[in-house]
N, C-alpha and C positions, 0 to 999 in steps of 0.2 A: 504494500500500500504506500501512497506517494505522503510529503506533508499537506498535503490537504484533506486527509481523510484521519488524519491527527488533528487536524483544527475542530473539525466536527464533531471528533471525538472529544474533544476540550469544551466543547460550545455544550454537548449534550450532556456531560457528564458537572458540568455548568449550572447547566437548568436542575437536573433533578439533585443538587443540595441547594438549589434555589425557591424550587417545589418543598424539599427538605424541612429549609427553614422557616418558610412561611406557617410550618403547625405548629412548631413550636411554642408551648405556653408560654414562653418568659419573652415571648415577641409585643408586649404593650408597652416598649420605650417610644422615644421619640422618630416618625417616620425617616427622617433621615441619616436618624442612627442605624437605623435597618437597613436601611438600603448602603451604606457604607461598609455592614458587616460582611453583606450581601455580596458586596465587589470584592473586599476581603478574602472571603472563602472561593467566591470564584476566581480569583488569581491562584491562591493554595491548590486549587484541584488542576488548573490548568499549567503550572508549575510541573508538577504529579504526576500528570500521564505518563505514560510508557511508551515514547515515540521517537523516532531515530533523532529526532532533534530534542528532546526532552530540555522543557524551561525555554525556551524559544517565548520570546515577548509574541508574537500572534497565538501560538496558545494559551499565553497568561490573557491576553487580552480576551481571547476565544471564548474563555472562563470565567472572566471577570460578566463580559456582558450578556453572557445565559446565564448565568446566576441571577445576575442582576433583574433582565428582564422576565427568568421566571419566577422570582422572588414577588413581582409585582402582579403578573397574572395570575399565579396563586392565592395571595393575599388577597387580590375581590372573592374568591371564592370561599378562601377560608373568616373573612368578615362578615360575608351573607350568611354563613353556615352560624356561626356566633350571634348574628343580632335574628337568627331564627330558633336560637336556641341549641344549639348545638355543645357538646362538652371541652371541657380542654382536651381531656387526654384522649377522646374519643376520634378528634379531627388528629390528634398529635399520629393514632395510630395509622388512620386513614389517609394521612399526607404523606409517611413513611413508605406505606407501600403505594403510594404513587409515584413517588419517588423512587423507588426502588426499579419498578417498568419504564419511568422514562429515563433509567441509569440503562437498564436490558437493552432498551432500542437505541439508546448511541450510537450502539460499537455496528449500527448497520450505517454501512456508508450512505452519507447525505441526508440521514436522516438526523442527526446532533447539530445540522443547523437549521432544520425544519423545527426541531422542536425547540429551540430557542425562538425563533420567531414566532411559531404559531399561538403561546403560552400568551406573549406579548398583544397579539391580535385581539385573541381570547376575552381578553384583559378589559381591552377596549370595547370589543360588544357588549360585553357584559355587562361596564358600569354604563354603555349607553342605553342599554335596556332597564336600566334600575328606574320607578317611577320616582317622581321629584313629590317631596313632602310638603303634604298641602295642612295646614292645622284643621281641615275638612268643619263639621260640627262644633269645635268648642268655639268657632271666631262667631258662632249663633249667640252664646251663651253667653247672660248677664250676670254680672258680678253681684 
């Protein structure tokens, strides 16, 4: 396999500790400390891989922005799941093994920058689909 099939592999192995950490319970700091941690560990893992150029800055980078962006595609879903009632350790376990299949489909060529991207897309429909909060009824109601 050439170094581009090692970037993918960075990008997708990227997104699923980016998936990872989105379930994580101890993720109610400040969003942009998340998303720092987020780049963080996607440099670690794309560091990491095991590729004839291994630690090559486009697989830190590779790693930095799947992580990154699936940290955030994630997070709408695991926020929906939380303000619908959802548990901590219940999504923790449920993010894990999602994580764990978008780590499995990496190692297939082109697919670790499919799934870096599409996480990111995701993201996007999703919070476009959220309806906008109306105070509906109590804006009737007299004090």
């Amino acid at each position: 396999m050439g170094w581009w099939y090692w970037i993918g592999v960075s990008a997708g192995f990227g997104a699923a500790f980016g998936v990872f950490i989105s379930g994580l319970p101890l993720r109610k700091t400040h969003p942009a400390m998340d998303a720092l941690a987020a780049l963080l560990v996607g440099g670690i893992v794309g560091m990491s891989v095991a590729g004839p150029h291994r630690g090559h800055w486009s697989d830190v980078a590779a790693g930095a922005l799947g992580c990154l962006g699936a940290f955030v595609g994630a997070s709408v879903i695991v926020d929906g799941a939380f303000r619908r009632g959802g548990t901590s350790l219940g999504l923790a376990i449920l993010m894990f093994g999602l994580a764990f299949i978008v780590g499995l489909l990496a190692v297939i060529p082109v697919v670790g920058y499919l799934e870096a991207v599409l996480l990111v897309l995701l993201a996007h429909r999703l919070r476009r689909q959220q309806p906008e909060r109306y105070a509906g009824l109590r804006t009737l109601a007299k004090d």
